[in-house]
VEXKOLRO-151951 format. One record per residue: residue in three letters; x, y, z of N, C-alpha, C in turn. Coordinates in steps of 0.001 Angstrom, whole numbers, plus 500000, padded with zeros to 6 digits. Example, Ala and Ser with C-alpha at 12.3 -4.5 7.8 and 13.67 -1.06 7.14 Angstrom:
<rs>
   residuo       nx       ny       nz      cax      cay      caz       cx       cy       cz
       ALA   513190   494310   507800   512300   495500   507800   513200   496700   507800
       SER   512850   497750   507080   513670   498940   507140   512900   500030   507870
</rs>
This chain:
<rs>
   residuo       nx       ny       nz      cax      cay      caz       cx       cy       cz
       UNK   456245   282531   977535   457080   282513   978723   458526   282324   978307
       UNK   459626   283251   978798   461043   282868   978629   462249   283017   979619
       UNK   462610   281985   979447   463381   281031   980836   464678   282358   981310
       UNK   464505   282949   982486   465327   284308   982958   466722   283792   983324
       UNK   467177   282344   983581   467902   281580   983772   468909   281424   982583
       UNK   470172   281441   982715   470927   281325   981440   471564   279722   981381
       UNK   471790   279228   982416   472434   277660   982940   470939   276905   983881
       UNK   471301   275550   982973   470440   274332   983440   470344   274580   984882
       UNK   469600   274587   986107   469637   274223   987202   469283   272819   987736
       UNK   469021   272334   989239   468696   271277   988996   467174   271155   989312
       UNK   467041   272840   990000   465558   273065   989778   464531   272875   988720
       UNK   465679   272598   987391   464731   272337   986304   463962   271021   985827
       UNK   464697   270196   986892   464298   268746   986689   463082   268249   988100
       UNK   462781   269080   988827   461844   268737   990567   460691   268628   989716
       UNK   459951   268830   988758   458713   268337   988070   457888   269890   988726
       UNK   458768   270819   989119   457568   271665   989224   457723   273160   988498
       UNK   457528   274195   989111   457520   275187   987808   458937   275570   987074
       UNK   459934   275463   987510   461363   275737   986432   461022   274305   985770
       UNK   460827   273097   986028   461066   272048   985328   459690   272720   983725
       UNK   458392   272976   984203   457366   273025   983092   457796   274043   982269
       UNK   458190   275725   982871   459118   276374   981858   460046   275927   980891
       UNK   460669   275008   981413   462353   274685   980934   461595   274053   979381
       UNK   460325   273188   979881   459978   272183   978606   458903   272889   977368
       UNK   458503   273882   978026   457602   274766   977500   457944   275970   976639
       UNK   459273   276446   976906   460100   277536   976548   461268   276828   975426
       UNK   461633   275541   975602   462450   275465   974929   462214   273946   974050
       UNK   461707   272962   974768   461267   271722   973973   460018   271938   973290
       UNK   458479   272237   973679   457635   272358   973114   457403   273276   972091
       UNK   457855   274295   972151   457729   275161   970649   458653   274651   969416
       UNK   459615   273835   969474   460426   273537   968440   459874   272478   968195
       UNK   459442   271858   969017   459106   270116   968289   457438   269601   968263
       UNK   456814   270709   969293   455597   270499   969199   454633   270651   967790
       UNK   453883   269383   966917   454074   269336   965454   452372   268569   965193
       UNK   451591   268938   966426   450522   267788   966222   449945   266646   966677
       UNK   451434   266305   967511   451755   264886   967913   451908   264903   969591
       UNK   453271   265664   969783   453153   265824   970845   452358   267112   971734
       UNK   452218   266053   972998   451537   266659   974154   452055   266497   975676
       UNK   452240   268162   975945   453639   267884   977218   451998   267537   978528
       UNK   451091   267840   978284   450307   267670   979047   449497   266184   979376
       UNK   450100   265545   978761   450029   264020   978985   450889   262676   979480
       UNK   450349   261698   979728   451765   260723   980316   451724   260175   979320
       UNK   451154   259752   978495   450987   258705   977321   449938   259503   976054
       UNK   450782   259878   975065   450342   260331   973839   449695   258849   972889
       UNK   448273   259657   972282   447868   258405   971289   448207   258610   970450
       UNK   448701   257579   968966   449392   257933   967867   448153   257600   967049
       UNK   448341   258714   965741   447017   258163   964443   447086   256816   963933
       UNK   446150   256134   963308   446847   255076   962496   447851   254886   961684
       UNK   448705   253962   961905   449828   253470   961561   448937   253342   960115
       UNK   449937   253597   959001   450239   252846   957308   450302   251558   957653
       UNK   449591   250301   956401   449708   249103   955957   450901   248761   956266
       UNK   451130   247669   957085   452774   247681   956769   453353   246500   958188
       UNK   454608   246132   958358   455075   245745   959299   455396   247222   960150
       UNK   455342   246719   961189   456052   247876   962314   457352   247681   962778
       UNK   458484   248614   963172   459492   248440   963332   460115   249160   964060
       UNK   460841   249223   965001   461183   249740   966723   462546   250013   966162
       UNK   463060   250786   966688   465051   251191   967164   465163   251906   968152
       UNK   465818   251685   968943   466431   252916   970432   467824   253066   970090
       UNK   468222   254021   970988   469180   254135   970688   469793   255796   971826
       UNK   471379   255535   972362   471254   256636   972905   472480   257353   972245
       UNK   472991   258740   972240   474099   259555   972367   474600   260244   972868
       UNK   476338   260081   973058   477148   260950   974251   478171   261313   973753
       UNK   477921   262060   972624   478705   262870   971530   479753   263950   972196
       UNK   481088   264156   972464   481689   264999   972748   482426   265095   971517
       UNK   482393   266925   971549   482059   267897   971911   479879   267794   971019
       UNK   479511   268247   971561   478116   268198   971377   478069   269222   970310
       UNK   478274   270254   969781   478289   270146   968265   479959   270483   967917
       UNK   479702   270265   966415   480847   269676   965495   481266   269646   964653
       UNK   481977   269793   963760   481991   270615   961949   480792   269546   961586
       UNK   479739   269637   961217   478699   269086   960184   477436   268484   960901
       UNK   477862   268126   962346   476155   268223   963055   476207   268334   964286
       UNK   475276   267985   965117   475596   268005   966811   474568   267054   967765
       UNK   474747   266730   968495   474045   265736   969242   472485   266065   969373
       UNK   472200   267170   968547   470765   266997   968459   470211   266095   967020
       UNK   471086   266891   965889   470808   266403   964308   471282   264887   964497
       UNK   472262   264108   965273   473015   263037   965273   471598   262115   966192
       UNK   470949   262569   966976   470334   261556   967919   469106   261187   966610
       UNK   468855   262123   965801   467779   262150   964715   467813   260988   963695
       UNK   469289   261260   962989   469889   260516   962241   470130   259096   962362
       UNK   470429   259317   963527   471137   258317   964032   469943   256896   964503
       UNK   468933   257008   965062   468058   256025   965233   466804   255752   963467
       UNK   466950   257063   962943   465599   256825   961497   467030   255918   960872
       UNK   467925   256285   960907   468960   255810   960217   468683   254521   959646
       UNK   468869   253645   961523   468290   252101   961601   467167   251529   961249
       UNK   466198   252714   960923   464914   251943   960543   465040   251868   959519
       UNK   465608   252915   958690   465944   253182   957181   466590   252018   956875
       UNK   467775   251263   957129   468466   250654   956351   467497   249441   956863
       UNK   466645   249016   957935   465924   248004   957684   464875   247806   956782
       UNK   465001   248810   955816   463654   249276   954622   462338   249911   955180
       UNK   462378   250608   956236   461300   251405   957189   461224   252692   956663
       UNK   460350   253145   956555   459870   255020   956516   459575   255505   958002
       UNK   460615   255977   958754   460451   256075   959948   459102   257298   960245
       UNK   458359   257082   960914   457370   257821   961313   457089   258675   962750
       UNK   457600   258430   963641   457478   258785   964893   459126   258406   965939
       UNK   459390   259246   966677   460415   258980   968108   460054   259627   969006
       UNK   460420   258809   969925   460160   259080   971794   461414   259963   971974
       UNK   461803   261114   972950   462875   261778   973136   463193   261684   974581
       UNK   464739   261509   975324   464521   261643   976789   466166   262489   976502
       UNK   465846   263370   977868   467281   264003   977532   467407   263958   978830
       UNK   468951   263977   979154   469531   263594   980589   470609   265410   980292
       UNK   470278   265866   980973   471001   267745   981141   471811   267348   981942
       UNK   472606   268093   982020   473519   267942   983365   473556   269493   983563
       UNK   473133   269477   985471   473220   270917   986187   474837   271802   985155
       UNK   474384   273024   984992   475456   274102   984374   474984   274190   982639
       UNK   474381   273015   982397   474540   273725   980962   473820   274876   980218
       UNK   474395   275791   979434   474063   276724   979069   472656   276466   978530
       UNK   471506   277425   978744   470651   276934   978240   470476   277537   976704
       UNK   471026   278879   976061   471137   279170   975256   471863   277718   974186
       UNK   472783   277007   974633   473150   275498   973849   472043   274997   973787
       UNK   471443   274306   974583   470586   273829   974767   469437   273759   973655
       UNK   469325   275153   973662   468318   275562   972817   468207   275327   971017
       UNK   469653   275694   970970   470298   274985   969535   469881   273543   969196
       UNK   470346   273131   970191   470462   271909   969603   469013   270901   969829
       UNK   468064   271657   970646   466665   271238   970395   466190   271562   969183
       UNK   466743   273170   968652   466212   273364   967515   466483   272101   966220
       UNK   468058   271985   966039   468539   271413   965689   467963   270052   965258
       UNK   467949   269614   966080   467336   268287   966248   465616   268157   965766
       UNK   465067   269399   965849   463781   269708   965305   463475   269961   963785
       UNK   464726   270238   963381   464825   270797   961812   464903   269373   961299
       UNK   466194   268784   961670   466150   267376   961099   465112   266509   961364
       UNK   464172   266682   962442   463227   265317   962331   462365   265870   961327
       UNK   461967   267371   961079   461132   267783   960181   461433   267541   958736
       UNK   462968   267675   958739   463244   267440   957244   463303   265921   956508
       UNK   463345   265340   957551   463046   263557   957353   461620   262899   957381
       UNK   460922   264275   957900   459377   263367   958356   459021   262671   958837
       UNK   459608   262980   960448   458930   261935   961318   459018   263058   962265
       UNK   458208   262675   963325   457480   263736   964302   458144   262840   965988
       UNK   457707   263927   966718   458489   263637   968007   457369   263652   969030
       UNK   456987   262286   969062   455698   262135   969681   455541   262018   971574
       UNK   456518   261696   972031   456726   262059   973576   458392   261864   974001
       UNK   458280   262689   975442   459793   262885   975426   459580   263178   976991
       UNK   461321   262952   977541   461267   263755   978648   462483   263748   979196
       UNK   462683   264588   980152   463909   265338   980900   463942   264944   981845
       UNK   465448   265107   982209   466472   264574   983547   466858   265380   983881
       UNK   467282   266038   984799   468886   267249   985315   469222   266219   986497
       UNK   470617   266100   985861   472251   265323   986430   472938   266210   987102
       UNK   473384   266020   988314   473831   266898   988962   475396   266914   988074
       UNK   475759   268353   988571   477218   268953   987430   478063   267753   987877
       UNK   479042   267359   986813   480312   266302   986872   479369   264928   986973
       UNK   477999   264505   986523   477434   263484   986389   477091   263158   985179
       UNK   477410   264467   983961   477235   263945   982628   477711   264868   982052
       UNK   477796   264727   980566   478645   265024   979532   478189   266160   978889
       UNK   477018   266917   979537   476446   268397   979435   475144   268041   978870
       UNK   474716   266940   978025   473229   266609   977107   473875   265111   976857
       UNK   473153   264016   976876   473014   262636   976686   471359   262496   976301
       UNK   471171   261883   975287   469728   262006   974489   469685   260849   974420
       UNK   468781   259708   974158   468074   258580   973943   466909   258786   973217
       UNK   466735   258295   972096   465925   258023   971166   465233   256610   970951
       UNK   463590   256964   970948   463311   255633   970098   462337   256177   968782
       UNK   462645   255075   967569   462092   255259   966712   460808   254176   966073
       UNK   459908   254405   965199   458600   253717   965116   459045   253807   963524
       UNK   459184   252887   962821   458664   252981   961558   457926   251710   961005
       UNK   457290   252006   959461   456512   250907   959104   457220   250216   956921
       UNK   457716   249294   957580   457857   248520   956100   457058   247926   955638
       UNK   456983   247555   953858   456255   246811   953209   456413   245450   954280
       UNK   455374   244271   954367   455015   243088   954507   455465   242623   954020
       UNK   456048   242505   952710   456334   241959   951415   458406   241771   951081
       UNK   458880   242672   952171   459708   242960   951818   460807   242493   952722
       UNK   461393   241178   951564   462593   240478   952480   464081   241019   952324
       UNK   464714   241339   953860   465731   241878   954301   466702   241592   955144
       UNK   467601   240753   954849   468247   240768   955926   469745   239952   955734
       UNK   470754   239541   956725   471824   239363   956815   471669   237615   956300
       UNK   470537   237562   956892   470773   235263   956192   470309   235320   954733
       UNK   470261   236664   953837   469328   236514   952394   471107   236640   951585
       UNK   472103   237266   952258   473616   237645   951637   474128   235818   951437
       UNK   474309   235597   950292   474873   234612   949613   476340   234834   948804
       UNK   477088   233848   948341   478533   233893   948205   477998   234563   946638
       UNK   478700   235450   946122   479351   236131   945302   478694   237111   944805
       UNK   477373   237472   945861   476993   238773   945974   477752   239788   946358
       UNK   477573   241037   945716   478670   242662   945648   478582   243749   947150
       UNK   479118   244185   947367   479080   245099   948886   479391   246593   948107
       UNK   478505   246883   948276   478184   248915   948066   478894   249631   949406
       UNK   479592   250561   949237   478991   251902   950411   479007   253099   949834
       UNK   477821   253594   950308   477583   255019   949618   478223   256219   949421
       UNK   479546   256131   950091   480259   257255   950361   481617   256679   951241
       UNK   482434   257739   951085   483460   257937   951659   483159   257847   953342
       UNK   484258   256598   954115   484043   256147   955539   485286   257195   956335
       UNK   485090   256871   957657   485532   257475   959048   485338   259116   958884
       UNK   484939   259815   957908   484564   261256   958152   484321   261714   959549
       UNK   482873   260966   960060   482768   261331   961496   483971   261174   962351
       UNK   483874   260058   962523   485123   259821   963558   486633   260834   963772
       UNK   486683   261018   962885   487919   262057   962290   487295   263656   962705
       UNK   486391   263815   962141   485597   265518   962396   485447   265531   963839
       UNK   484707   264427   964856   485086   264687   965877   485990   264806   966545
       UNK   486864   264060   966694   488333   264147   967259   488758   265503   966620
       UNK   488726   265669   965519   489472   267561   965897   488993   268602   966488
       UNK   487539   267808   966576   486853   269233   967273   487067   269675   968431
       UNK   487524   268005   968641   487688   268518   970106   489697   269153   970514
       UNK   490098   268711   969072   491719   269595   968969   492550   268362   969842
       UNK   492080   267336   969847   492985   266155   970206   494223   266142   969750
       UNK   495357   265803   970480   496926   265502   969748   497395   266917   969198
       UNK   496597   267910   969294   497148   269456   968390   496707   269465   967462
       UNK   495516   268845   967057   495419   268847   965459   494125   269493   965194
       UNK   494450   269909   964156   493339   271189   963552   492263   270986   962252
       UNK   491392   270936   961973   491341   270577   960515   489509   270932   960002
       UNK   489201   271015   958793   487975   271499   958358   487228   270488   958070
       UNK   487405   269107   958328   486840   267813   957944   485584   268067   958526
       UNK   484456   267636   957653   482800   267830   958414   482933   266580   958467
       UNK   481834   266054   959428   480960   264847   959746   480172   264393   958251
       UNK   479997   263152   958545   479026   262639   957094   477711   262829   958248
       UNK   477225   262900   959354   476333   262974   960182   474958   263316   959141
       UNK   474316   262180   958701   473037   262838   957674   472574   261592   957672
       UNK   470727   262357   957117   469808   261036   956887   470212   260413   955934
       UNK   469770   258992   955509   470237   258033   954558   468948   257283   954055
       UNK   468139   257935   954660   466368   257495   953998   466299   257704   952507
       UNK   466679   258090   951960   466608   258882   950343   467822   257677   949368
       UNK   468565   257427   950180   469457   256287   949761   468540   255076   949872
       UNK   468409   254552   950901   467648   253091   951310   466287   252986   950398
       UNK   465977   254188   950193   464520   253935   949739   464507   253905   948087
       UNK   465775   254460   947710   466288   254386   946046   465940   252705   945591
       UNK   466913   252287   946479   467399   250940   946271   466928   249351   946914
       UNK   465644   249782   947837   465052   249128   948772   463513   248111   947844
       UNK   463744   248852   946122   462349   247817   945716   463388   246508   944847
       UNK   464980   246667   944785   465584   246138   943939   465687   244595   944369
       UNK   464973   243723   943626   465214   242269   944248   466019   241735   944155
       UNK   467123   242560   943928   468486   241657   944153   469326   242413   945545
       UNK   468323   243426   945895   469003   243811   947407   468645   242896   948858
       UNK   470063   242091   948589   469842   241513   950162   469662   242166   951465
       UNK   470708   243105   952099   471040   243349   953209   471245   244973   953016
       UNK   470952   245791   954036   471689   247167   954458   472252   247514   955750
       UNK   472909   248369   956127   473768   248443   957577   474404   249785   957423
       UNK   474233   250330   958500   474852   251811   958748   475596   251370   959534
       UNK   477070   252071   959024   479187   251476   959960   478907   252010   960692
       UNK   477836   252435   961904   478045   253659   962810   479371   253069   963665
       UNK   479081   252493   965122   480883   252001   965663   481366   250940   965531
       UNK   482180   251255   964915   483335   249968   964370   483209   249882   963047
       UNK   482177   250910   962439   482649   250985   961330   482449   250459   960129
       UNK   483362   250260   959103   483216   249317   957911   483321   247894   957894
       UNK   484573   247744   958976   485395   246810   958635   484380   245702   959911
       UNK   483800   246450   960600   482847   246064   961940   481693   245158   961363
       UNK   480687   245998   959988   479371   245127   959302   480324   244179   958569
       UNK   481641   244090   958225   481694   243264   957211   481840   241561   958065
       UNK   482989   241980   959303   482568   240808   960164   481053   240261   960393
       UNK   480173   241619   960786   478750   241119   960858   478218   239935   959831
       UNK   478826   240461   958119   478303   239536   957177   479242   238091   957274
       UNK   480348   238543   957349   481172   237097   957582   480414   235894   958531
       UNK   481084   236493   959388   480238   235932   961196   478727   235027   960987
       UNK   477418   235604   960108   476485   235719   960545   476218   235036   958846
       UNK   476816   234868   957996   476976   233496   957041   477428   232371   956969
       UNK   478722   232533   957871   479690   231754   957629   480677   232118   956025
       UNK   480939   233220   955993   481513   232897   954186   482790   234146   954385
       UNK   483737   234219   953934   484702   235545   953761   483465   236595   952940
       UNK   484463   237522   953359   483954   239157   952836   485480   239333   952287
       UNK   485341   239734   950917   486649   240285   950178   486611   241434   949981
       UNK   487458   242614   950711   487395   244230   950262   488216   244641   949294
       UNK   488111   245255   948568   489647   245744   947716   489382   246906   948062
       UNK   491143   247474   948344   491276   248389   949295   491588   249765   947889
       UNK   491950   249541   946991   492115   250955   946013   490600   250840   945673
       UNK   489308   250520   945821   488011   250686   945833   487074   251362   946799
       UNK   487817   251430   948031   487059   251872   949103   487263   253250   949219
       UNK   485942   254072   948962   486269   255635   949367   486638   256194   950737
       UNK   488100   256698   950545   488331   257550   952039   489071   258923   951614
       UNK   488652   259977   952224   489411   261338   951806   490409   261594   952422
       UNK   490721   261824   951178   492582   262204   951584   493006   262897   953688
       UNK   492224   263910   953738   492411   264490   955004   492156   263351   956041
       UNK   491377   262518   955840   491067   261297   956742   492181   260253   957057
       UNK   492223   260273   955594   493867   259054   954898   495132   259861   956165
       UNK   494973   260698   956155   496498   261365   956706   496409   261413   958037
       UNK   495391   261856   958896   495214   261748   960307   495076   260351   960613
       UNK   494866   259421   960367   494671   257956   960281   496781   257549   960018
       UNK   497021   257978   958821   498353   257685   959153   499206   258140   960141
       UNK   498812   259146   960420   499656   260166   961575   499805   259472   962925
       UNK   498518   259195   962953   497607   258401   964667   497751   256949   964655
       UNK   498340   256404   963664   498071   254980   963492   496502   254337   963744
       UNK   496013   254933   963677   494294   254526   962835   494028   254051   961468
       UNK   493078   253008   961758   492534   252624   960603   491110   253213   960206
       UNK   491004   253746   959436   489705   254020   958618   488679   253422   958479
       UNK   488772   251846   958503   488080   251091   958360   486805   250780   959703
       UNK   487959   251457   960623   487285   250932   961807   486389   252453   962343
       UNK   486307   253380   961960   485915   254525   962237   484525   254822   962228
       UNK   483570   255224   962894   482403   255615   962659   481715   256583   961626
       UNK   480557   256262   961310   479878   256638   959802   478551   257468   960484
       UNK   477978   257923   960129   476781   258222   960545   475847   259184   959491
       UNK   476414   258532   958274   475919   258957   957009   475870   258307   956168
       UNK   476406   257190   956209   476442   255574   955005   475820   254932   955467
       UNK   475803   254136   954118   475117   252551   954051   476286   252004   953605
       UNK   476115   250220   954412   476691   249394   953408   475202   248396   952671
       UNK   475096   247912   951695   474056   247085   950902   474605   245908   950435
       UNK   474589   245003   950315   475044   244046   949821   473709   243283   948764
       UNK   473950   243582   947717   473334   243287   946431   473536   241908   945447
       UNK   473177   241454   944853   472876   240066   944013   473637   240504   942980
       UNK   474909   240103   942510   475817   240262   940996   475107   241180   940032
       UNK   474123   240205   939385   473473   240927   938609   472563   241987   938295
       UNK   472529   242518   940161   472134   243821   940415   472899   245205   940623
       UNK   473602   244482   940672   474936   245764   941568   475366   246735   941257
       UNK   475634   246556   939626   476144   248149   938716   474420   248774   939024
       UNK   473436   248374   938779   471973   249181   939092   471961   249989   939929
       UNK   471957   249142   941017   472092   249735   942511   473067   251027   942567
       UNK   474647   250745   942093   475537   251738   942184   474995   252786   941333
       UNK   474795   252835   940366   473762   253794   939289   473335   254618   939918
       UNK   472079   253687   940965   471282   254618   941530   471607   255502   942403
       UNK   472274   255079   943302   473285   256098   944665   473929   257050   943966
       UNK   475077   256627   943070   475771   257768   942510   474736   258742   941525
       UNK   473377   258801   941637   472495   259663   941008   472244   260701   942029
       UNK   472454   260259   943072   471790   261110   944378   472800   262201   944893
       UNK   472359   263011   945358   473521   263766   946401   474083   263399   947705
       UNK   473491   262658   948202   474038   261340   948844   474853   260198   948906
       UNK   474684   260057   947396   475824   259039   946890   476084   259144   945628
       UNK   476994   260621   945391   477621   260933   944332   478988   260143   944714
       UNK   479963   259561   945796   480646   259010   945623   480967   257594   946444
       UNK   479476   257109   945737   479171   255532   946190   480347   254624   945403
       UNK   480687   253445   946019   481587   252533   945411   481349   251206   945540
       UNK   481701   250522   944465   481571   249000   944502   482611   248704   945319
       UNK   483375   247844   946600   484125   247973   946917   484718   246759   947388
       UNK   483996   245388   947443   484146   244029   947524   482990   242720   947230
       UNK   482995   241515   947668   482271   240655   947607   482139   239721   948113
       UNK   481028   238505   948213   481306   237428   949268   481182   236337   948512
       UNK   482916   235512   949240   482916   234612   948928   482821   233639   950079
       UNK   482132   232332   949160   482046   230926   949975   483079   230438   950920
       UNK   484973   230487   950865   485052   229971   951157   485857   230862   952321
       UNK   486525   230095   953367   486950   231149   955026   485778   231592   955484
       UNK   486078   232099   956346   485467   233042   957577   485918   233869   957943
       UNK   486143   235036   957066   487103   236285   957750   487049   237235   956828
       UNK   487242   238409   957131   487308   239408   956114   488885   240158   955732
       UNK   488950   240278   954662   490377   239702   954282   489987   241265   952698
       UNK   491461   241912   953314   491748   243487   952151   492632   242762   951282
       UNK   492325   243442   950166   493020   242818   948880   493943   244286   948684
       UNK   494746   244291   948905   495739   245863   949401   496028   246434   947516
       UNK   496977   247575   947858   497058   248117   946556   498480   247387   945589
       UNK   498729   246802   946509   500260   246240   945813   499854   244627   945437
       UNK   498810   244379   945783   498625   242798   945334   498560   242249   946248
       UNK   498830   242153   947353   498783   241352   948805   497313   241320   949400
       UNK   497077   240678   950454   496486   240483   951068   496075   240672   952738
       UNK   495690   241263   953448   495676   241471   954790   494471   241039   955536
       UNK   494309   240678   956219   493230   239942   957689   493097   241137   958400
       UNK   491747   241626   958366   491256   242795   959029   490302   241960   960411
       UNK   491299   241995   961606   490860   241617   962634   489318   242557   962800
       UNK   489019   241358   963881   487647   241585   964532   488013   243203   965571
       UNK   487422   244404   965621   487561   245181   966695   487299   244585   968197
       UNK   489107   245153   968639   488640   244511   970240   488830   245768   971116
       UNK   489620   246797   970983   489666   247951   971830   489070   249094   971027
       UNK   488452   249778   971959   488193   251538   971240   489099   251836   970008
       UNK   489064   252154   968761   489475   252872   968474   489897   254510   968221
       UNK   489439   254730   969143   489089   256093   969451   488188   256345   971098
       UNK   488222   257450   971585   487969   258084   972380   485963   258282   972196
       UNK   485362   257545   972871   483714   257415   972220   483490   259477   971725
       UNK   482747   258491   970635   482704   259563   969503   480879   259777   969725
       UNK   479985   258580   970146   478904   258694   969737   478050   257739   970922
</rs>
C-alpha cells in the first residue's frame, strides 16, 4: 500500500484508515525487525541477557530536522542508546512516539524514519513499539520524537559520579560544540554559512572500549550545556574543583571562530557524539590509548583533573591565568535538541 497523500493530514492521526496506512507505508517497513508489532497494544520482549536492566527516555525538537551530519531521526537514536551507553549498558530495545504536525511533507517524513532505522540497525537495538500523534499545523515543529531505551549492564559493574575522587584525570573523546554550531548554520542564523557537520553519532564502541578498565569511574555525554555543564555535574555532586586546561581541550578551528564572532562559549555547546570519562591517574594514558585507537576517538584528549580542594570548575587559560567557568543559567543558544 502507498500513501497518495504528499503532506501529513490530521486524518492521519483519527486511528482509522489514513492513520493505519500512514504507519504501515512508512513506519512499519523500515523498522519492522522481529520485534515490532503494529497489530498490538503491548509487544512481548525475548529474554533479557544476565545483567542489570537499565531505562533512558528522552525527547527531540531539533530545528531544522535534518542537518550537515544527522537529523532528528539518527539524533533521537543516538541520542537516548547514547545514555545507556555511557552508563556501561548495551542498549537493546526503544519505544518510539512521534508527534507530526498537520502539513508535513510526507516524503521528509519518510527519510527520516528511514534514517532513524539505519541507525538503530547499525547500533543493534531494535524498535520494539511506537506510536503517532498529528498536531494540528502551528502546534509543532514539523516531527518531535520521544524515545525510550532498555539496556542491560554487567551486575558487577561499578559506575558512577560518587566513585570520581580528587586527582583522578577527565577524558573527552573528541572535539566539543560541533553540534551546536552545525545547527545554527543550518538554519543560516546571523548570515552565516558554513560546512561544519554535527558530531551527532553512536558512542557505544567508545564506552564499551573503556568500560572493563577499573580505574574507570564515571562517563557522561555534554549533550545541553555541554562540557563545561558535566564538569559542574562532577564538582557539584563531590564536592571537589574540576581543573580544565584550556590549550588541552579539543575545539575546531571553524567552531573557535563562530563562537568568537557570536560571543559563545564552546564549552557550553551541545555534543551528541562525546563522552566525558573520568578515570583513576594510573589509568588514564590507557584509557586515552584506547579512544585515540578508534575512529571515534582519533582526537580524544586528556584535558583536566579533580582536585580536593574548592567547589567550582575553574580553566587554566593559555597565558597562565585562571578563569571560573560559571554554572549555565540562560540558553546558550536557540534549543538545538
Amino acid at each position: 500500500m502507498a500513501l497518495e497523500e504528499t503532506r501529513i493530514a490530521l486524518a492521519h492521526g483519527n486511528g482509522g484508515h489514513y492513520m493505519r496506512e500512514l504507519i504501515e507505508d512508512v513506519f512499519a517497513g523500515a523498522l519492522s525487525d522481529g520485534v515490532l508489532d503494529t497489530q498490538t497494544d503491548a509487544c512481548p520482549l525475548p529474554p533479557l541477557p544476565d545483567g542489570e536492566v537499565v531505562v533512558s527516555t528522552d525527547g527531540f525538537t531539533v530545528q531544522p530536522l535534518e542537518f550537515p551530519g544527522g537529523d532528528i531521526g539518527s539524533l533521537a537514536v543516538h541520542g537516548t542508546t547514547n545514555d545507556l551507553a555511557v552508563s556501561g549498558a548495551t542498549p537493546l530495545y526503544l519505544t518510539l512516539n512521534c508527534f507530526i504536525e498537520e502539513g508535513l511533507e510526507i516524503d521528509l517524513l519518510r527519510r527520516l524514519v528511514g534514517s532513524l532505522a539505519r541507525a538503530a540497525r547499525e547500533i543493534g537495538v531494535q524498535v520494539a513499539a511506537g506510536d503517532t500523534k498529528v498536531l494540528r499545523h502551528g502546534e509543532g515543529g514539523g516531527l518531535y520524537l520521544a524515545t525510550t531505551g532498555i539496556g542491560v549492564r554487567p551486575r558487577s559493574l561499578q559506575l558512577g559520579v560518587n566513585r570520581v575522587r580528587a586527582g583522578d584525570r577527565i577524558l573527552v573523546s573528541g572535539p566539543v560544540g560541533d553540534h551546536g554550531i552545525a545547527v545554527m548554520l543550518a538554519r543560516e542564523q546571523f548570515g552565516l554559512r558554513g560546512q561544519l557537520f554535527s558530531d551527532a553519532a553512536s558512542v557505544l564502541s567508545l564506552t564499551q572500549a573503556i568500560v572493563a578498565l577499573p580505574g574507570l569511574r564515571f562517563m557522561r555525554d555534554p549533550t545541553r550545556g555541554g562540557l563545561a555543564t558535566v564538569a559542574h555535574e562532577i564538582a557539584r555532586a563531590t564536592r571537589t574543583s574540576v581543573r580544565l586546561s584550556e590549550s588541552a581541550i579539543p575545539i575546531r578551528d571553524a567552531v573557535r571562530s563562530v563562537c568568537e564572532m557570536l560571543g559563545y562559549d564552546p564549552l557550553y555547546l551541545a555534543c551528541e557524539g562525546r563522552v566525558v570519562a573520568v578515570v583513576a591517574p594510573e589509568q588514564a594514558d590507557e584509557a586515552l590509548a584506547v579512544w585515540q585507537a578508534l575512529p571515534g576517538g582519533r582526537e580524544a584528549a586528556m584535558i583536566g583533573h579533580v582536585e580536593a580542594e574548592g567547589r567550582a570548575v575553574v580553566m587554566e587559560t593559555e597565558l597562565g591565568g585562571r578563569r571560573i567557568l560559571e554554572e549555565l543559567q540562560d540558553d546558550p543558544l536557540p534549543r538545538i535538541c
